[in-house]
C-alpha positions as a printed Julia matrix, in Angstrom:
146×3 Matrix{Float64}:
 125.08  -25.27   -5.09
 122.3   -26.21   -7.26
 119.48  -23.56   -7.64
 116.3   -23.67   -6.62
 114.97  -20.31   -6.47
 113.78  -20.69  -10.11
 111.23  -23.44  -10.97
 111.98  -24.43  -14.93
 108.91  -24.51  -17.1
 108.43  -28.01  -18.7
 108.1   -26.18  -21.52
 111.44  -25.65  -21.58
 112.97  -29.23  -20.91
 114.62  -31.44  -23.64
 112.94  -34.34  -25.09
 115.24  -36.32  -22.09
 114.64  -34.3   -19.66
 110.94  -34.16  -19.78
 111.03  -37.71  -19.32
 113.41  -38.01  -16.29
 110.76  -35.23  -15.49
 107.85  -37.44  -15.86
 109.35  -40.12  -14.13
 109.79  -38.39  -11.23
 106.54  -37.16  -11.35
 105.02  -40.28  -11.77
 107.07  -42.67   -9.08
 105.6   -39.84   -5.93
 101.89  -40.25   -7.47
 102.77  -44.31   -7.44
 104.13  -43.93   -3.95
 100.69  -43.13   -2.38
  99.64  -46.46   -3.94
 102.6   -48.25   -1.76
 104.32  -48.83   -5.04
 108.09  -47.99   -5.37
 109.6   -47.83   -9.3
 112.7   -48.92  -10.46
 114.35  -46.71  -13.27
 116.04  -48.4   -16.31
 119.08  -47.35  -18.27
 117.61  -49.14  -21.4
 114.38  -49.75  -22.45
 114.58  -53.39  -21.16
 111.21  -55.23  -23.31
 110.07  -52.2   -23.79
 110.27  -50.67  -20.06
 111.6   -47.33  -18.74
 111.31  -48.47  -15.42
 109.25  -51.35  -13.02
 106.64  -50.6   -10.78
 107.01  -52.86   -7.38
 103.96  -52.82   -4.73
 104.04  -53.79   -1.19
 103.86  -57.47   -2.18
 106.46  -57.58   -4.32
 104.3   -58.06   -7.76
 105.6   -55.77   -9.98
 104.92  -54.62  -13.8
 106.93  -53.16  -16.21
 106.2   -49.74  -17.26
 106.25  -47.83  -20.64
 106.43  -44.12  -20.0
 104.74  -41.86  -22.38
 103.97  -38.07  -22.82
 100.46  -39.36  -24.3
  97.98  -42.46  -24.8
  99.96  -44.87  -27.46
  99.38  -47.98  -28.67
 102.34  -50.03  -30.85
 103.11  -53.01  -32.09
 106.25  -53.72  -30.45
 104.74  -53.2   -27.09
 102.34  -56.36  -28.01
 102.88  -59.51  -26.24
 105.12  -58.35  -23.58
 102.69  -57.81  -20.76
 103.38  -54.07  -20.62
 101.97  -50.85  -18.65
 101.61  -47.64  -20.5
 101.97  -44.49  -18.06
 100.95  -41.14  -19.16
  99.87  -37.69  -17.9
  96.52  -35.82  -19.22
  94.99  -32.77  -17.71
  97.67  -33.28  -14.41
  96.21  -36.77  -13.93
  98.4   -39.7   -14.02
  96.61  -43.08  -15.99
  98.71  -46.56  -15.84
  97.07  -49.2   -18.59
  97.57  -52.45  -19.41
  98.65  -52.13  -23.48
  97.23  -54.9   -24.92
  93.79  -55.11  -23.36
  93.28  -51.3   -24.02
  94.3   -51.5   -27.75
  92.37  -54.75  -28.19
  89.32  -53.27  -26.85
  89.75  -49.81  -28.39
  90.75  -51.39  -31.75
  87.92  -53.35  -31.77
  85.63  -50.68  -31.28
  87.44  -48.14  -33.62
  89.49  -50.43  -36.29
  92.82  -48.61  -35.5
  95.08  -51.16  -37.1
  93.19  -50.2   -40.19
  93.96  -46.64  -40.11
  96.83  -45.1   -42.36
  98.81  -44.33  -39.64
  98.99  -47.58  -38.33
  99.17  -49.49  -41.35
 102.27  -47.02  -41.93
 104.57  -46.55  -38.56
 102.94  -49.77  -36.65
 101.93  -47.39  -33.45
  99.27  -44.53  -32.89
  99.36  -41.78  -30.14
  97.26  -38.81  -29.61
  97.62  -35.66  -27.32
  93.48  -35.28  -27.43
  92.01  -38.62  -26.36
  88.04  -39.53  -27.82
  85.57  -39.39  -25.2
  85.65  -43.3   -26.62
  89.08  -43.88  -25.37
  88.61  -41.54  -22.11
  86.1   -44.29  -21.14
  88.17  -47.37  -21.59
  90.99  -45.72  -19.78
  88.62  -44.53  -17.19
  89.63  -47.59  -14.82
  93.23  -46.34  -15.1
  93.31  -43.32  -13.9
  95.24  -43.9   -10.99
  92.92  -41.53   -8.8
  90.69  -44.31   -9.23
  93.05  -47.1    -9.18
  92.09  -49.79   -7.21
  95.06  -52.04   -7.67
  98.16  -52.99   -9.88
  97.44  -56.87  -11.52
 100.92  -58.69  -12.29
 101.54  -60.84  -14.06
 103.92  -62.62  -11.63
């Protein structure tokens, strides 16, 4: 029998598990939004899994620990899905990092110009307010591309 009179601290999760974790997480705050997820093996264009509503639109979905941006998520009509402060936000890449790049020049910053992506733990109060719409508290509706 598996045991569950001992909750695990996420602390104390692997690098795999804490995404299986997150997943989990995530897909029962997406099902009060009607929306059912699909887990993938492989990242599949970029995807750990694909977010379906009650119409059948779906998205694919990036899951991530923090806010990132990165150039191989570009052009493939990808979702970013991360957890701050026990709040869940679910953004469109591209037209985040466009608008926060052209507000902050983050393609010109070392970091960038080294690895090609950017992530932080501590979101500006700049960023906070472009992904303000995407906090899915406040979500008022998944836009597919389909």
């Amino acid at each position: 029998m598996i045991n569950l009179t001992k909750r695990v601290p996420y602390e104390e999760l692997n690098d795999k598990q804490k995404e299986i974790y997150n997943y989990q997480k995530v897909s029962a705050v997406l099902a009060d939004y009607g929306i059912c997820t699909i887990r993938l093996s492989d990242d599949w264009n970029g995807a750990d899994f694909i977010a379906v509503d009650l119409t059948g639109k779906s998205i694919n979905v990036q899951l991530k620990g923090r806010v990132h941006f990165a150039e191989k998520y570009l052009n493939k009509d990808l979702y970013i899905c991360f957890p701050l402060n026990n709040e869940w936000y679910l953004y469109p890449h591209d037209l985040v990092f466009e608008n926060y790049n052209n507000r902050n020049g983050l393609t010109s910053q070392p970091n960038w110009e080294k690895n090609r992506n950017w992530h932080t733990a501590r979101p500006s109060r700049d960023l906070l307010d472009l992904l303000r719409p995407y906090l899915l508290s406040d979500y008022h509706g998944i836009k597919s591309a389909a």
